[in-house]
KOLTI-78927 format. One record per atom (N, C-alpha, C): x, y, z; residue in one letter. Coordinates in steps of 0.02 Angstrom, whole numbers, padded with zeros to 5 digits, always signed. Layout:
XYZA...
END
This chain:
+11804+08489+04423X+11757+08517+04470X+11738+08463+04519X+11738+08471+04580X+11722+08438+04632X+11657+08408+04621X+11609+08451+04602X+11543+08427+04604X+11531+08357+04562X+11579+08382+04504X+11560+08321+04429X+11584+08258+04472X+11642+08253+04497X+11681+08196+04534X+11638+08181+04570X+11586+08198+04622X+11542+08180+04676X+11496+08160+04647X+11469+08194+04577X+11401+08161+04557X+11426+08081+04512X+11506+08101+04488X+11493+08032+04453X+11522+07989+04496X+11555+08001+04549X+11551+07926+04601X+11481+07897+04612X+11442+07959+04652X+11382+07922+04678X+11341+07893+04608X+11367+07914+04550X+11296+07871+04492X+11315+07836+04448X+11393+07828+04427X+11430+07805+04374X+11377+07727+04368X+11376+07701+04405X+11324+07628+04385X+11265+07651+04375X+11232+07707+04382X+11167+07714+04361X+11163+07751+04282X+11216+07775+04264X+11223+07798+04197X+11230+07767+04135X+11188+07768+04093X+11202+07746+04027X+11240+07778+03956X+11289+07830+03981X+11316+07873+03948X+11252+07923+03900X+11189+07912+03885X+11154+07945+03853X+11106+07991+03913X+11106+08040+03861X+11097+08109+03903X+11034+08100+03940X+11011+08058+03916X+10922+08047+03934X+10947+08039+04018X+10979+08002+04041X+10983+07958+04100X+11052+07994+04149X+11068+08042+04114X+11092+08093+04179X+11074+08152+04160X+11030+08203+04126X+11010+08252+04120X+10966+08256+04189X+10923+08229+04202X+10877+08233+04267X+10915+08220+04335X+10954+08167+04331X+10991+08154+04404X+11016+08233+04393X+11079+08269+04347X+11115+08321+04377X+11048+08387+04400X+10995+08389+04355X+10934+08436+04356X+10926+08426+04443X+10906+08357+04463X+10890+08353+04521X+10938+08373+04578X+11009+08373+04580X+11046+08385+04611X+11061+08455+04616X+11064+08493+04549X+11072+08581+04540X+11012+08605+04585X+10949+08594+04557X+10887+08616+04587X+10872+08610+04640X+10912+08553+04690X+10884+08545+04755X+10956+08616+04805X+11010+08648+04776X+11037+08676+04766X+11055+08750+04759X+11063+08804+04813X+11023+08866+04815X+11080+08895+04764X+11068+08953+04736X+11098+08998+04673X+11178+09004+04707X+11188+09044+04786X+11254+09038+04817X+11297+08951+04803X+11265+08919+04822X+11292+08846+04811X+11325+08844+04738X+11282+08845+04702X+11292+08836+04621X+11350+08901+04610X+11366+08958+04630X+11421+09008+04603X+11464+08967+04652X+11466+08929+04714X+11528+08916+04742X+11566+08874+04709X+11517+08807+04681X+11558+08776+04633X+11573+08805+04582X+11554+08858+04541X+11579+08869+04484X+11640+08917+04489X+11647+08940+04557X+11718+08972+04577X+11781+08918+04565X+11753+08865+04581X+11808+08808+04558X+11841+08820+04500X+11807+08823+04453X+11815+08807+04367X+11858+08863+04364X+11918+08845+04315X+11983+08872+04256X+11937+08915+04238X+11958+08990+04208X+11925+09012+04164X+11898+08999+04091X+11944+08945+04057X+11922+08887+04014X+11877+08847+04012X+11866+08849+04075X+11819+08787+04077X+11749+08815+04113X+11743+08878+04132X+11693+08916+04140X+11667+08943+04081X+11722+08961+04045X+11708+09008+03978X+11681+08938+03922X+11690+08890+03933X+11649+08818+03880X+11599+08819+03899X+11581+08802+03973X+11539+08810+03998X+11457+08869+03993X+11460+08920+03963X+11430+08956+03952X+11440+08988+03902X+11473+08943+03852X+11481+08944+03761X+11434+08886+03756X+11429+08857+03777X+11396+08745+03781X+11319+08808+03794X+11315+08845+03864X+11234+08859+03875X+11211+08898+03814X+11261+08964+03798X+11221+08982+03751X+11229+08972+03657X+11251+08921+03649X+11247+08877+03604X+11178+08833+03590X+11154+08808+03656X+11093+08763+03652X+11041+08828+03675X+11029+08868+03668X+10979+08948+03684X+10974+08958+03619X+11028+08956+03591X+11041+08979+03520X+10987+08932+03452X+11016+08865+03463X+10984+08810+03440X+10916+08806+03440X+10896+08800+03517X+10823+08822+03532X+10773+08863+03499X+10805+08933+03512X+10773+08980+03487X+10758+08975+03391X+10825+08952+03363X+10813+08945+03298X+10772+08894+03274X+10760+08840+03323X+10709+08785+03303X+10622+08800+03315X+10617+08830+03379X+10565+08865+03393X+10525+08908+03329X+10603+08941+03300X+10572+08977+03222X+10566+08970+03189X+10601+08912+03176X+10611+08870+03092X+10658+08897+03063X+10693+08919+03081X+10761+08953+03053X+10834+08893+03067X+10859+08905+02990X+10895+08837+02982X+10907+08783+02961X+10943+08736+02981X+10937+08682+02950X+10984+08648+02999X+10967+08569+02982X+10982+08525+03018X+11022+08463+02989X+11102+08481+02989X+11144+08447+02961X+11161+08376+02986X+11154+08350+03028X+11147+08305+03062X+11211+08272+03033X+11294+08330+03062X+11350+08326+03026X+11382+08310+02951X+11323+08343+02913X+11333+08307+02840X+11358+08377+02812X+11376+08363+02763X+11434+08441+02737X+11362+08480+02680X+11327+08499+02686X+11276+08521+02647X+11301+08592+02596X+11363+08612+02598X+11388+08679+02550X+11372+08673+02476X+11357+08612+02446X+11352+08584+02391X+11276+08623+02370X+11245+08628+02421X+11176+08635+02416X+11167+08710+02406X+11218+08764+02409X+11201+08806+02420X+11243+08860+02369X+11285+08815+02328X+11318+08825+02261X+11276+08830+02201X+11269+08894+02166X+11216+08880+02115X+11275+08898+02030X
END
């Protein structure tokens, strides 16, 4: 996508690979950004890579919502099936 290439020229030295420190630069760039703008770039994107793309959004909706409820658990990649064998 054109856009990702433009944002990481202009910031690649301001990035610390952790999300903290480009979550807001891209926020600031989408948001300053009218809704037409944002579908033009996403006309760019493979259908693969649109379709991750909004598996990735509603994956973290998903997450959200179940933390909001307390529903769950939080594997923090550890294989927990052991736990659930009686």
């Amino acid at each position: 996508m054109k856009l990702v290439d433009e944002i990481y020229n202009t910031f690649k030295y301001h990035f610390s690979a952790d999300e903290e420190d480009i979550y807001p630069i891209v926020f600031g760039i989408l948001e300053s950004k009218s809704k037409e703008e944002i579908f033009d770039h996403l006309d760019e994107l493979a259908h693969e890579d649109l379709a991750e793309m909004v598996t990735l959004y509603i994956l973290e909706q998903l997450q959200k919502k179940l933390a909001e409820e307390g529903i769950g658990r939080v594997t923090l990649g550890q294989d927990y099936t052991e736990d659930y064998l009686q």
